[in-house]
C-alpha positions in Angstrom: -49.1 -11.5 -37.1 -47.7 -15.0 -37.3 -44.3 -13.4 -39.4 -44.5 -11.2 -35.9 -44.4 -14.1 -33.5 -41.8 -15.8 -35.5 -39.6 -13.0 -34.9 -40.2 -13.1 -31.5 -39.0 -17.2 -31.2 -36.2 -15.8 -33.3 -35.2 -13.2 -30.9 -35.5 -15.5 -27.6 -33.4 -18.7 -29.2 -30.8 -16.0 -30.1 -30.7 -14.7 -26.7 -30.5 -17.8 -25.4 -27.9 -19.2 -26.9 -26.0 -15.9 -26.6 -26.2 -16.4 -22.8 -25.3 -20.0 -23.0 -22.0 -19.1 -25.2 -21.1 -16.8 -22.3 -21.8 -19.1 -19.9 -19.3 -21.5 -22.0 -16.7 -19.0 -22.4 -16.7 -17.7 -18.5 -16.1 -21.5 -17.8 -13.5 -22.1 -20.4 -11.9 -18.5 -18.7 -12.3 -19.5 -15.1 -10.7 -23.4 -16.3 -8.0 -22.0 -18.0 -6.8 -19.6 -14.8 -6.9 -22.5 -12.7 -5.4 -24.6 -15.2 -2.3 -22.0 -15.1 -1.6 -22.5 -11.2 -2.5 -26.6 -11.7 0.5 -26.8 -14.0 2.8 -24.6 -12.2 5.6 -26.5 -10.2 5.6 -26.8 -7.0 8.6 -24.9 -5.9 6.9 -21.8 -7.7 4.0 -22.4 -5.8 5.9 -22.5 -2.6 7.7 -19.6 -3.6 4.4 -17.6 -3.7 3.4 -19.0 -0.9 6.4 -17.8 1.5 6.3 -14.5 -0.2 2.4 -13.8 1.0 3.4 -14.9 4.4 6.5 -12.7 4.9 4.5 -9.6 3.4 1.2 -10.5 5.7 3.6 -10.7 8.7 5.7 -7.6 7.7 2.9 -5.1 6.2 1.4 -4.1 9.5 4.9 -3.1 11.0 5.4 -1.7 7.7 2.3 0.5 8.5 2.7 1.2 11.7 6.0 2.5 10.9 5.0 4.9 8.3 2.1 6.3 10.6 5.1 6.8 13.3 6.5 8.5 10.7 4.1 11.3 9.7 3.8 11.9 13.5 7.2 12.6 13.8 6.9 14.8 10.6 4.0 16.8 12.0 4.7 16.7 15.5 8.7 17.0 15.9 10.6 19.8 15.2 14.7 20.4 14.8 14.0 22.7 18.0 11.9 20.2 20.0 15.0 17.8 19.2 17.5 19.9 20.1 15.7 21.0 23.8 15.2 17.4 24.6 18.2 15.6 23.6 21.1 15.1 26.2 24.2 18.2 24.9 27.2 15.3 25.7 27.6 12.9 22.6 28.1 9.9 24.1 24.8 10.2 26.2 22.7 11.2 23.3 24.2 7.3 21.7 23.0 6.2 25.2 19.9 7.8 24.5 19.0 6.1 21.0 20.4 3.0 22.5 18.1 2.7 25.5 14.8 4.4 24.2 13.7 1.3 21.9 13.0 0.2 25.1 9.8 2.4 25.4 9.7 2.9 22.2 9.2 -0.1 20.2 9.6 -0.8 16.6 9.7 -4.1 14.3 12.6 -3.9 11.7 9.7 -4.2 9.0 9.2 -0.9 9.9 12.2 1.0 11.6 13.6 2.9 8.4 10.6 5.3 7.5 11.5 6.1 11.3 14.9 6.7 11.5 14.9 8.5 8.3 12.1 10.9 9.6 14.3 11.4 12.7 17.3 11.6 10.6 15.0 14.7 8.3 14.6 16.7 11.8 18.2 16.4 12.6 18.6 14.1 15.1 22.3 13.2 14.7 22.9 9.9 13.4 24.8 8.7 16.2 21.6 8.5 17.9 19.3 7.4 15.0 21.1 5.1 14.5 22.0 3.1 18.0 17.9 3.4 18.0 17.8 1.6 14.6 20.4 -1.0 15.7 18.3 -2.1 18.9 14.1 -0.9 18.5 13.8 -4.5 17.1 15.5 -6.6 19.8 15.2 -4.8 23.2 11.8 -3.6 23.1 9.3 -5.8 25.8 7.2 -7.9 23.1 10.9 -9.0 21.1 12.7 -9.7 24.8 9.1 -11.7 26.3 9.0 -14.0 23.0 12.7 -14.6 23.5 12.2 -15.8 27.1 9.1 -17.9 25.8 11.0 -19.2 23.2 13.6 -20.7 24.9 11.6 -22.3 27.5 11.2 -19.5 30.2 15.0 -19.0 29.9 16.5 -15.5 31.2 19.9 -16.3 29.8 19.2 -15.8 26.5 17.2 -12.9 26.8 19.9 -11.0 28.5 22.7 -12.6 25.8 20.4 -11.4 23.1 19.7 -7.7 25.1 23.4 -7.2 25.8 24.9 -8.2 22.4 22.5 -5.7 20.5 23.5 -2.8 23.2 27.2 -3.5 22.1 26.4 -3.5 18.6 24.4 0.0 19.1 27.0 1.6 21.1 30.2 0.3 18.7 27.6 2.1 15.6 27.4 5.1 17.9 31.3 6.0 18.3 31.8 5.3 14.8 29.3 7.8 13.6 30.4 10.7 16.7 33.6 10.0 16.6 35.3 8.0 13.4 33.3 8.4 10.2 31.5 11.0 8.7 27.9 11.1 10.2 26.1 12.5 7.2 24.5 9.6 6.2 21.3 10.2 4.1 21.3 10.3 0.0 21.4 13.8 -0.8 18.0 13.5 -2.4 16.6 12.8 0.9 17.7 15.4 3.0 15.0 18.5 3.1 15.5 21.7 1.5 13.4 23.4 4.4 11.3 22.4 6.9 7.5 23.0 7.6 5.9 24.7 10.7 3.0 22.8 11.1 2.3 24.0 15.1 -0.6 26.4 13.9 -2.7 23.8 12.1 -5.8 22.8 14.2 -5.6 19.0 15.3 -7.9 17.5 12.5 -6.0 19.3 10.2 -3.0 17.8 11.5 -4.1 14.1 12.2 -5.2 14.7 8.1 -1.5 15.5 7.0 -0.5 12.7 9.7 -2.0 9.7 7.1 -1.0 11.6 4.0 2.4 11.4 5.0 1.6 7.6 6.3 0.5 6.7 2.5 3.3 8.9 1.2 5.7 6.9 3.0 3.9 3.4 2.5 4.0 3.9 -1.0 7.5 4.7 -1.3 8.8 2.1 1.2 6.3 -0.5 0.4 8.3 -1.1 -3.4 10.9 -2.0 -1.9 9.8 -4.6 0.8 8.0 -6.2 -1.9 11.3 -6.6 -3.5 13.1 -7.6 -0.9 10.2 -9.9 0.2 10.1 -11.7 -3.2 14.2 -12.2 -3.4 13.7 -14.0 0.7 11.3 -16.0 -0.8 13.3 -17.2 -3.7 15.9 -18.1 -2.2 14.3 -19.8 0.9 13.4 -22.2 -1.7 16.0 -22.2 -4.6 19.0 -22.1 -2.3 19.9 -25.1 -0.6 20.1 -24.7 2.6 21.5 -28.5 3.7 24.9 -27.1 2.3 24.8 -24.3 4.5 23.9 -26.8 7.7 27.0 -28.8 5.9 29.5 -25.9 5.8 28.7 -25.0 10.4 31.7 -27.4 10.8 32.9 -25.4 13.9 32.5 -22.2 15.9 33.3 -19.6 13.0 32.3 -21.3 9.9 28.2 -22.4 12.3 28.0 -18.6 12.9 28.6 -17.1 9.9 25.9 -19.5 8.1 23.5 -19.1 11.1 24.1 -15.0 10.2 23.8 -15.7 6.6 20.1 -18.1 7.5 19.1 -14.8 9.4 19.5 -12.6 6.2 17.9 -14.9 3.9 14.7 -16.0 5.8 14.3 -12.4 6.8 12.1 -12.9 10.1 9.9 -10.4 12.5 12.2 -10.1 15.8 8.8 -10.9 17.1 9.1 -14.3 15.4 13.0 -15.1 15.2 13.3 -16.3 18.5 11.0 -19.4 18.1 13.1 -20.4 14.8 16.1 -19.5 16.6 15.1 -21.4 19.5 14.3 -25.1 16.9 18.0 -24.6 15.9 19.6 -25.0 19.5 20.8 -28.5 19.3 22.1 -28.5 15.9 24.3 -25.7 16.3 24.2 -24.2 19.7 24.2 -21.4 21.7 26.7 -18.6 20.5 25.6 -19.5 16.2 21.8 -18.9 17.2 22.6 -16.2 19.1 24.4 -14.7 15.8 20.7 -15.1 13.9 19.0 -13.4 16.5 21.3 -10.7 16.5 21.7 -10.2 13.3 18.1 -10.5 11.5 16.9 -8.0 13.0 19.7 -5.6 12.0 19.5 -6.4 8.5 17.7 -8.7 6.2 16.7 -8.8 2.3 13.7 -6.7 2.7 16.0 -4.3 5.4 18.2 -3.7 3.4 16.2 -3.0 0.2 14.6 0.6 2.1 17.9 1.1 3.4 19.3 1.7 -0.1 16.0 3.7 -0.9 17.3 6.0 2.0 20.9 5.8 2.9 24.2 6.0 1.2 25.9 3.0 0.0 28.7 3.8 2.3 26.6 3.9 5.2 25.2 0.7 4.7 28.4 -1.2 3.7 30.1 0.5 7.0 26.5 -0.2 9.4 26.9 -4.3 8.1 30.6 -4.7 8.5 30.7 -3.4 12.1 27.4 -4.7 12.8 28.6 -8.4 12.2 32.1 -7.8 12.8 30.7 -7.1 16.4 28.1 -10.0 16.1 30.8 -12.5 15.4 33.6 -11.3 18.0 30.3 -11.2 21.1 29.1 -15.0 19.8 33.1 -16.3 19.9 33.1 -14.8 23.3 30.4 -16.1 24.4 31.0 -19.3 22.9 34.2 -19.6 24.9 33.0 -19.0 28.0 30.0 -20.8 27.5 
């Protein structure tokens, strides 16, 4: 009996001190994660710290994108395209000019679109034009543009009219210049799928797969993109680059070069744009807020998941070729 109860105090100091060495060693664990972030510098840790912002602003465009995108797969058909699009080319780059308009769409979120639209064989002279303009001309970008700039209609309309040019100069490339084929070979469907005999649940069900489908795939690539902004919002010094905007040319080529780097919502450009007025005026700010929302890091990143190199290199040379002949012109007459 007493050997028994022995055993017993045996058993219950062992335990005890069993629970009290994992106590000790959950501490030392928890210490030692913390320690890793306490020793980090601080650059790193601002570095983090911009990335988590860009992708909490850009994920729900992002989403919202993709989910745009599996109704357009499910819903849209080459043959409803085809009935409702104008027959004349140039109206049908009118058309994806214009329809942002109604049809809103953040740049976060715009290629999961166009290349869905591009899958159903809407010609790229119209995706495009649509891709060029969604993020500037629809009614939240254009309201927080005229907030922005203190109730100002002048730049709203300078900012509406320069991404119309843009969108229409993109157009009559891809009608009439270049070759308008303009997805990777890898993305263009083998056949198309009739889904006009599913019930709706059914449909609303294939709706989010393709959402999640799509978020996957694109979602690589803004995290990419998102962590390359980041890094060099903070490694690269950006007091040279205020140095460099000596005059006219030089300001609005590092005001488009601030735009790609920072990689901005449209729905949030204009308020940076906007704390840049009076140190390098009107036609370089105009530049950024033309130009972000055409391409950025993260932009550009699920561009080359979907486009051909070509493409892309031809979309950004006319895109700021344009940008930098409209914010000269605009400069001059002031």
């Amino acid at each position: 009996m007493q050997t028994l109860q022995v055993f017993q105090k045996s058993l219950v100091t062992l335990e005890k001190e069993k629970e009290s060495k994992d106590k000790n060693d959950k501490k030392a664990t928890h210490l030692s994660f913390m320690d890793i972030f306490t020793h980090l510098p601080a650059s790193v840790l601002q570095w983090f710290a911009i990335f988590i912002s860009i992708i909490i602003e850009a994920l729900p465009f992002v989403l919202l994108g993709t989910i745009l995108s599996g109704f357009i797969e499910v819903y849209v058909t080459p043959d409803l395209v085809r009935r409702y699009l104008p027959k004349n080319k140039f109206l049908r780059i009118l058309f994806g000019t214009f329809v942002g308009f109604i049809f809103p769409s953040c740049e976060c979120g715009i290629i999961p679109i166009i290349t869905r639209f591009l899958e159903k064989k809407v010609p790229s002279y119209t995706a495009v034009p649509f891709l060029a303009t969604a993020p500037i001309i629809n009614p939240i970008v254009l309201f927080a543009t005229y907030s922005a700039f203190g109730n100002s209609w002048r730049f709203l309309w300078l900012r509406l009219l320069g991404a119309v040019v843009v969108a229409i100069t993109l157009g009559i490339m891809l009608g009439f210049v270049v070759d308008d084929n303009i997805l990777k070979e890898d993305m263009v469907p083998c056949h198309f799928h009739n889904y006009s005999g599913e019930p709706w649940y059914r449909k609303i069900f294939l709706v989010l797969a393709h959402a999640i489908d799509e978020l996957f795939d694109t979602g690589r690539y803004l995290v990419f993109g998102s962590l390359v902004a980041s890094a060099m919002q903070i490694y690269l010094p950006t007091h040279i680059l205020t140095k460099i905007g000596g005059n006219a040319l030089t300001a609005i080529l590092v005001m488009m070069l601030l735009a790609f780097i920072l990689s901005l919502c449209s729905e949030a450009d204009a308020f940076i744009g906007a704390s840049l007025l009076s140190s390098f005026g009107t036609a370089p700010v105009l530049a950024f807020l033309l130009i972000g929302p055409m391409v950025d890091i993260k932009n550009l990143m699920m561009m080359l998941n979907s486009f051909k190199k070509r493409f892309i290199v031809q979309f950004i040379s006319v895109s700021a070729g344009m940008i930098i002949l409209y914010c000269l012109l605009v400069g001059v007459i002031g």
